[in-house]
C-alpha positions in Angstrom: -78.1 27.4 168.4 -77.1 23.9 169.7 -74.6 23.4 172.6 -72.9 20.0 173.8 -75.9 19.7 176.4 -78.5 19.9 173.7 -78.1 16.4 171.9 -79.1 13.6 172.7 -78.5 9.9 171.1 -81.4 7.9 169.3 -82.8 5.4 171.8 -81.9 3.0 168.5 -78.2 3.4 169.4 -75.8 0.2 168.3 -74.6 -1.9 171.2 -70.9 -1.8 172.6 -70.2 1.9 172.7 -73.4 3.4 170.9 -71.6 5.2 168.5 -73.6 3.8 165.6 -76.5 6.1 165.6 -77.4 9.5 165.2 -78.1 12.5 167.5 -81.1 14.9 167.8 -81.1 18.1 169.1 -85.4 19.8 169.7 -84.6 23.7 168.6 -87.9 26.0 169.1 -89.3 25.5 165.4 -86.7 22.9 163.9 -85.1 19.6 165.1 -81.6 18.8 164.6 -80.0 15.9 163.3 -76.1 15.0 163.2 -73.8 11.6 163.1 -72.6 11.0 166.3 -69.5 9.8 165.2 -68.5 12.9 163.6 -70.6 15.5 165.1 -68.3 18.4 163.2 -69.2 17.0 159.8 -72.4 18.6 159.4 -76.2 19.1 160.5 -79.2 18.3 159.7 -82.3 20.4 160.1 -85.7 19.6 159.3 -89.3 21.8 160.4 -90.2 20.1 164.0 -93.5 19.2 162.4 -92.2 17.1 159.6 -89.7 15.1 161.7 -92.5 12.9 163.2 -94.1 12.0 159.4 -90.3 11.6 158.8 -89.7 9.3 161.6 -92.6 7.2 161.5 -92.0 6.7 157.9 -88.3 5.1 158.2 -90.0 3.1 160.8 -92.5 1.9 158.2 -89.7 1.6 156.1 -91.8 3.6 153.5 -88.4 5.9 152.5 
């Protein structure tokens, strides 16, 4: 389970108030994704060890 102290922003976070990105949460076998501007809507959760092929391809821009 996540709690408020568990997220963290994307270093990637828009200027001004950073509210244009997305937050992660590390679990013990899954890592958590959520919009942080509306962090009720809904989660994300992907096996921790696909989230770094995941990652590095959006930064290839291979997706």
């Amino acid at each position: 389970m996540t709690t408020a102290d568990t997220w963290r922003k994307s270093s990637y976070s828009g200027g001004g108030e950073g509210n244009d990105c997305v937050e992660i949460a590390t679990l013990p076998d899954r890592i958590a994704v959520r919009d942080s501007k509306a962090p009720a809507h809904g989660t994300l959760t992907v096996p921790a060890e696909a989230f770094a092929p995941f990652i590095e391809a959006l930064k290839a821009e291979e997706l």
